[in-house]
C-alpha positions as CSV (number, residue, x, y, z in Angstrom):
1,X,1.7,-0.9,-11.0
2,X,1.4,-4.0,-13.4
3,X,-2.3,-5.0,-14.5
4,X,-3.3,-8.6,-15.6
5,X,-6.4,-9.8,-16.9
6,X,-8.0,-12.9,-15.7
7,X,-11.4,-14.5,-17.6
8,X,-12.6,-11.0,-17.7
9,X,-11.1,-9.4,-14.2
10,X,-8.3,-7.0,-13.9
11,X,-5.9,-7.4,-11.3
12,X,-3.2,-5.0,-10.0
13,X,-0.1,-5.7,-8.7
14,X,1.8,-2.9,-6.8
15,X,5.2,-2.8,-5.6
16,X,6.9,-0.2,-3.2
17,X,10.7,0.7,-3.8
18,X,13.1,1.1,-0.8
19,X,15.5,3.4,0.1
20,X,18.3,1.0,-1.1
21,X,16.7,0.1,-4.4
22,X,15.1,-2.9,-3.0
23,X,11.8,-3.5,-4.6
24,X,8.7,-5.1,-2.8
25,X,5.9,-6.6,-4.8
26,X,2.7,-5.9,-2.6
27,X,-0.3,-9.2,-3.0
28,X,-2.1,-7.8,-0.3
29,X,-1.3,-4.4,-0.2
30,X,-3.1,-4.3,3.7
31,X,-1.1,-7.1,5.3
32,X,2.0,-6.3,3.7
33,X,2.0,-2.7,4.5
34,X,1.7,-3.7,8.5
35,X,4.0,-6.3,8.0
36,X,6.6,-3.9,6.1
37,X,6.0,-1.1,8.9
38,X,4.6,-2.5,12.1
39,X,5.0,0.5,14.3
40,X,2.9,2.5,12.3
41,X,0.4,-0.4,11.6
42,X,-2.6,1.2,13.5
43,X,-2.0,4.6,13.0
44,X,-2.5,3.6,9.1
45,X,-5.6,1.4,9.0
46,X,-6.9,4.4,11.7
47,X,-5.9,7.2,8.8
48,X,-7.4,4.9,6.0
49,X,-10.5,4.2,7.8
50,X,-11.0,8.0,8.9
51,X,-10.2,9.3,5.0
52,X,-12.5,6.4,3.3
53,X,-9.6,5.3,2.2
54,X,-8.9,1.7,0.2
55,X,-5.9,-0.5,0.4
56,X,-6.4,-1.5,-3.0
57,X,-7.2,1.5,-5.2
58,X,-4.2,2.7,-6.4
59,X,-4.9,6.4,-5.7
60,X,-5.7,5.3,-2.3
61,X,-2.7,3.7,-1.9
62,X,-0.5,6.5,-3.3
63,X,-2.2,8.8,-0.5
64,X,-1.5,6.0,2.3
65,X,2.2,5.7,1.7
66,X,2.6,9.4,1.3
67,X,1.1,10.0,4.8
68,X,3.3,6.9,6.0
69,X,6.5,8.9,4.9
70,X,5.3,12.0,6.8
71,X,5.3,9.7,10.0
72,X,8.8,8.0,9.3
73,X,11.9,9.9,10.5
């Protein structure tokens, strides 16, 4: 996680690491989560919306990709 202020407004940059050492930099943390995983798109956004959680905190997001690993094989 990278922060950057703006004029005043921090914004944070996330990135998800592969399984080859390949390294992702998430803008949109939603719509590039469903684009990176697309068979598990739904079941996500349904776990994020039933656990109040946010695609943009990074706590949030640390509990989203640790459920998504539980559902990968």
């Amino acid at each position: 996680m990278r922060r950057q202020q703006l004029i005043g407004r921090v914004v944070e940059t996330f990135y998800l690491a592969g399984p080859q050492g390949l390294v992702l930099s998430l803008r949109h943390p939603k719509r590039d989560l469903r684009a990176f995983f697309p068979a598990h798109a739904r079941q996500l956004e349904a776990f994020a919306q039933q656990q109040h959680l946010r695609f943009t905190s990074a706590r949030d997001l640390c509990l989203l990709l640790t459920q998504l690993n539980a559902w990968l094989p």
